[in-house]
C-alpha positions in Angstrom: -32.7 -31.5 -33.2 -33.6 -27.8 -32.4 -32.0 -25.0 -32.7 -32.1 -21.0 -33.4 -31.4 -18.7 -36.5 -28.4 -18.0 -34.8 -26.5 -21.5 -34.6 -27.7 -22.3 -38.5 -24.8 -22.0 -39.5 -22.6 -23.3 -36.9 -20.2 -25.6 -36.3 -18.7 -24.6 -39.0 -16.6 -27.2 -41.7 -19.6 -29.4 -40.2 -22.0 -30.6 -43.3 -25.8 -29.9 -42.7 -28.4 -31.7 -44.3 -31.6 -30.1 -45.3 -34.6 -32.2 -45.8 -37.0 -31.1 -47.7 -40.6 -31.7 -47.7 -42.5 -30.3 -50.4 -46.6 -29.4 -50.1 -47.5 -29.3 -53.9 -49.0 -31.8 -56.1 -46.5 -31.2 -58.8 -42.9 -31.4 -57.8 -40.8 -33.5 -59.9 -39.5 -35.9 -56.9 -42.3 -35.7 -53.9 -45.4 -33.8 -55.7 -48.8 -34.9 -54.3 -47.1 -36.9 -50.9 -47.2 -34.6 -48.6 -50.0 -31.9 -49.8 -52.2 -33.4 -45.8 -50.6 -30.6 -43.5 -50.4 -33.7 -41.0 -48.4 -35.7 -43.3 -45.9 -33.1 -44.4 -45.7 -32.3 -40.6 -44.9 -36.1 -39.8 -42.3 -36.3 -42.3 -40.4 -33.2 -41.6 -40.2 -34.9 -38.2 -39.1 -38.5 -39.3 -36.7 -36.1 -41.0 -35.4 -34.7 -38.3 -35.4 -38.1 -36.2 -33.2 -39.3 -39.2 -30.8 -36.9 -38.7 -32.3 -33.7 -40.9 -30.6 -30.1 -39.3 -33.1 -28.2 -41.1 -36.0 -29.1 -42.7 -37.2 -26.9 -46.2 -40.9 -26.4 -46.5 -41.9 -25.2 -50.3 -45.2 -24.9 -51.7 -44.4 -23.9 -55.5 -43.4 -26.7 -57.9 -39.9 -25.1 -59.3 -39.3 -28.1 -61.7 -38.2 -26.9 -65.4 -41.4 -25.8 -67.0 -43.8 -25.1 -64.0 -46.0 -22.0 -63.9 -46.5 -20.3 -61.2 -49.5 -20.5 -58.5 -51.3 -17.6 -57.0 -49.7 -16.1 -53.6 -52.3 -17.2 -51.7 -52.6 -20.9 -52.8 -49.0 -20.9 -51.8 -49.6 -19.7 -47.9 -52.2 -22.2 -47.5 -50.1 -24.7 -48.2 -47.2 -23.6 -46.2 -48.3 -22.1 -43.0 -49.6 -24.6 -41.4 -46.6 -26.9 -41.9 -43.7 -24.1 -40.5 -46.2 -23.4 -37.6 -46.3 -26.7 -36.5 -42.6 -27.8 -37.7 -41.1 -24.4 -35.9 -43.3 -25.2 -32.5 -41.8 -28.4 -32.4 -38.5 -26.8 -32.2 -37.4 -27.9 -36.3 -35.3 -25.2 -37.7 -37.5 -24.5 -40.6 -36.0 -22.9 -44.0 -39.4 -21.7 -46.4 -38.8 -22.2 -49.9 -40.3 -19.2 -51.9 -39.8 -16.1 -53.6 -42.7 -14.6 -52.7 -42.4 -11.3 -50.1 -46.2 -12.5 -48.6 -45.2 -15.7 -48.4 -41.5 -15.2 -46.7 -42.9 -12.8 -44.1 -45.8 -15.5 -43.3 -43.2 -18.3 -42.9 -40.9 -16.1 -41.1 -43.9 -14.9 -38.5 -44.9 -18.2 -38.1 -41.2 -19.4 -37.3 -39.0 -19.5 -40.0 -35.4 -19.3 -39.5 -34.4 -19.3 -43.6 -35.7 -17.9 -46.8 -34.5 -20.3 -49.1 -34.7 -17.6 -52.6 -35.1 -19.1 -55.9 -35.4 -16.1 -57.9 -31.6 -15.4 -57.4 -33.2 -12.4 -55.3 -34.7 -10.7 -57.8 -37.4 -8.8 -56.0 -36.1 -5.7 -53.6 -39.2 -6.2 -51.2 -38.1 -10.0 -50.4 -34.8 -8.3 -50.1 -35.7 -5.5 -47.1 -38.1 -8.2 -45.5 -35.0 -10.1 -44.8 -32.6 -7.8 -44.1 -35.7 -6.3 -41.5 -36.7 -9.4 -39.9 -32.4 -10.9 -39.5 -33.1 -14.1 -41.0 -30.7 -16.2 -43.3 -31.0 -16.0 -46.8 -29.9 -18.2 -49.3 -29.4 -16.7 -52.8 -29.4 -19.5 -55.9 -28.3 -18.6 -58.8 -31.1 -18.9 -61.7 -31.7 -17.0 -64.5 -35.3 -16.7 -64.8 -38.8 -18.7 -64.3 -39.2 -21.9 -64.1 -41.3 -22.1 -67.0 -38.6 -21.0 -69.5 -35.8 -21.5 -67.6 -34.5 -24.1 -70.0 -34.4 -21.7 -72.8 -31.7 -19.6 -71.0 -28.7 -22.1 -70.4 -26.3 -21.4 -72.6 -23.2 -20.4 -71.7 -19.5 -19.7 -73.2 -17.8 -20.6 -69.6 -20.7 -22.2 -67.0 -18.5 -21.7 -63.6 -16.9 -18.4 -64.4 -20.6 -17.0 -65.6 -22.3 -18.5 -62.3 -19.9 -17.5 -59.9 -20.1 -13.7 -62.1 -23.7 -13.9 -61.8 -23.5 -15.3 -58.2 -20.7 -12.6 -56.7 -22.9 -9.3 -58.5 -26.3 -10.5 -57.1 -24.8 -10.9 -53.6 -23.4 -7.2 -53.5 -27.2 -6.3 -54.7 -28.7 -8.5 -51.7 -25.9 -6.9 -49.1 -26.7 -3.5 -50.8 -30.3 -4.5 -49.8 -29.0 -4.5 -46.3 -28.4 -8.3 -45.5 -26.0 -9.0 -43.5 -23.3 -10.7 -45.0 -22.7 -13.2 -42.7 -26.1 -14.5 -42.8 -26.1 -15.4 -46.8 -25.3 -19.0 -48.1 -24.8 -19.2 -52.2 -26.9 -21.6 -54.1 -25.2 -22.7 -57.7 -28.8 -23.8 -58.8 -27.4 -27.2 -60.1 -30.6 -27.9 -62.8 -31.9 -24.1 -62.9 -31.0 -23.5 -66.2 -28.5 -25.6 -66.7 -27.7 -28.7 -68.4 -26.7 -32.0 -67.4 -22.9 -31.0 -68.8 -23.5 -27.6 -66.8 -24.2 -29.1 -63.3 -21.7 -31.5 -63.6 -19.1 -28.7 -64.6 -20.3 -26.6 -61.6 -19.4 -29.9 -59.3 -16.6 -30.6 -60.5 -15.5 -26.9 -59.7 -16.9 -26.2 -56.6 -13.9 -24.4 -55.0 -14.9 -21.3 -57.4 -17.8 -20.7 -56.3 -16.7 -21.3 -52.2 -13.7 -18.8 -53.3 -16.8 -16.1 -53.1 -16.5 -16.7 -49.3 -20.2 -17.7 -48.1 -20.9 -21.0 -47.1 -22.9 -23.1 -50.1 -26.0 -25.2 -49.8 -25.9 -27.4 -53.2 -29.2 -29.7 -54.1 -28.5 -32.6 -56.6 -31.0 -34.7 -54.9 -32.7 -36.9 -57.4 -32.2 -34.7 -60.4 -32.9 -35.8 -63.9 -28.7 -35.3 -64.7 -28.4 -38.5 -62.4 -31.3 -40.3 -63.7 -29.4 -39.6 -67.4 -26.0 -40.9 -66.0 -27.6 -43.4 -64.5 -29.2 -45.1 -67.3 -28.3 -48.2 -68.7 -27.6 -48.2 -72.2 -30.9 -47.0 -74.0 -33.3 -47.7 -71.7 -34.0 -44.1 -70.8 -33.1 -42.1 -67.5 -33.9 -43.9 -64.4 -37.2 -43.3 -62.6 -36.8 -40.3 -59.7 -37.3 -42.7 -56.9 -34.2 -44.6 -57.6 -32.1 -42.0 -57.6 -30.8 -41.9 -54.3 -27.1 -43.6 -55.2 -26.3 -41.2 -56.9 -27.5 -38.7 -54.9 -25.3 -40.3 -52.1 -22.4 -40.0 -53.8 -22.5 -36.8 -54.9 -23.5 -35.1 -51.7 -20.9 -37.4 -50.0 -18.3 -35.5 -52.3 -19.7 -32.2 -51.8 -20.0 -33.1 -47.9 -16.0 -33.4 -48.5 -15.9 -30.5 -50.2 -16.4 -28.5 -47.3 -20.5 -27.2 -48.4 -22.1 -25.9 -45.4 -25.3 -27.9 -46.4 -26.7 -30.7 -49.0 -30.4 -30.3 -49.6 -32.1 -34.3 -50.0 -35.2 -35.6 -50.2 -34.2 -38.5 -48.5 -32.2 -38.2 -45.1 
């Protein structure tokens, strides 16, 4: 697979997968794998041999409760990965919310900024809209490290896809092109397990907001709980994938541009 920025999202009705490969050592599903630039590198490739479209390099742990690492801790272990991923012709999205970081990865070949922060800082906004790149803008509602604190809602799909539609006019107002933003519902950023399944259940609302949606259930603790068998406690991350084969099969039907997996 290869490709350029401006076939991402084309052909269209066609569901993407992103894989994603993860250089931290404290990610909930693939922390500590892949933090060897080689063996990131070798997996975003056996990625892409699978069938991958895109492959999302992150390297900031976003799991509930993670602080934050320093800028530069974050470009080491990024850089080296989109380089070489990018000048094997990988369509590479970076995973950060860092304006340092973005413009790195986006130098180095980058075709994506994959935005956690629900595009909260203007400078990541104008590097975007400056370089041309796609964005995608996930709905979130704060750091990761108190993230939990802030889901509560009266009405989780109308309040997401509110939160959602006002913080894409601010990222157009920014000067993104429209056409090159995909919506994120941030299924476990901030949410409960009754949240995210809400939010699935209703996924037409949020596609009503007319950009195409990248959704990541992949191996989240909501389908280790449903998984579990009576009390025995959620089911370990690693045997998660059922689940997560259903439900981006479903969302696949659904019509979402993309489904973001750690296993292609």
């Amino acid at each position: 697979m290869s490709g350029t920025a401006e076939d991402l999202l084309e052909p269209a009705g066609l569901t993407k997968v992103m894989g994603v490969v993860n250089v931290t050592p404290d990610s909930f599903s693939d922390g500590g794998t892949f933090l060897d630039p080689v063996d990131a590198v070798r997996a975003g490739l056996r990625m892409v041999a699978q069938g991958a479209d895109l492959i999302d390099v992150g390297g900031e742990s976003t799991r509930p409760g993670a602080s934050r690492v320093v800028a530069s801790e974050e470009m080491r272990r990024v850089l080296p990965v989109v380089a070489e991923l990018a000048a094997a012709g990988v369509r590479v999205s970076v995973d950060t919310s860092r304006v340092s970081v973005a413009a790195a990865a986006v130098d180095a070949g980058a075709v994506l900024v994959n935005d956690v922060s629900g595009g909260c800082d203007p400078d990541l906004l104008a590097l975007v809209a400056d370089r041309g790149v796609h964005y995608v803008l996930m709905h979130a509602r704060g750091p990761s490290v108190d993230m939990s604190s802030r889901a509560v809602y009266g009405d989780v799909v109308s309040e997401v896809t509110a939160e959602l539609a006002a913080r894409l006019e601010t990222v157009v107002a920014a000067g993104i092109a429209p056409e090159r933003v995909i919506l994120d519902p941030g299924i476990g950023f901030a949410k409960t397990a009754a949240h995210n399944w809400a939010l699935l259940n209703n996924i037409d609302a949020l596609a009503a907001l007319g950009r195409p949606l990248l959704v990541g259930t992949s191996r989240k603790s909501f389908l280790g709980t449903v998984l579990a068998a009576g009390d025995a406690g959620a089911r370990p991350t690693d045997e998660r994938d059922d689940a997560t084969q259903a439900t981006t099969a479903l969302l696949a039907a659904a019509g979402v541009w993309a489904v973001r997996v750690h296993a292609v």
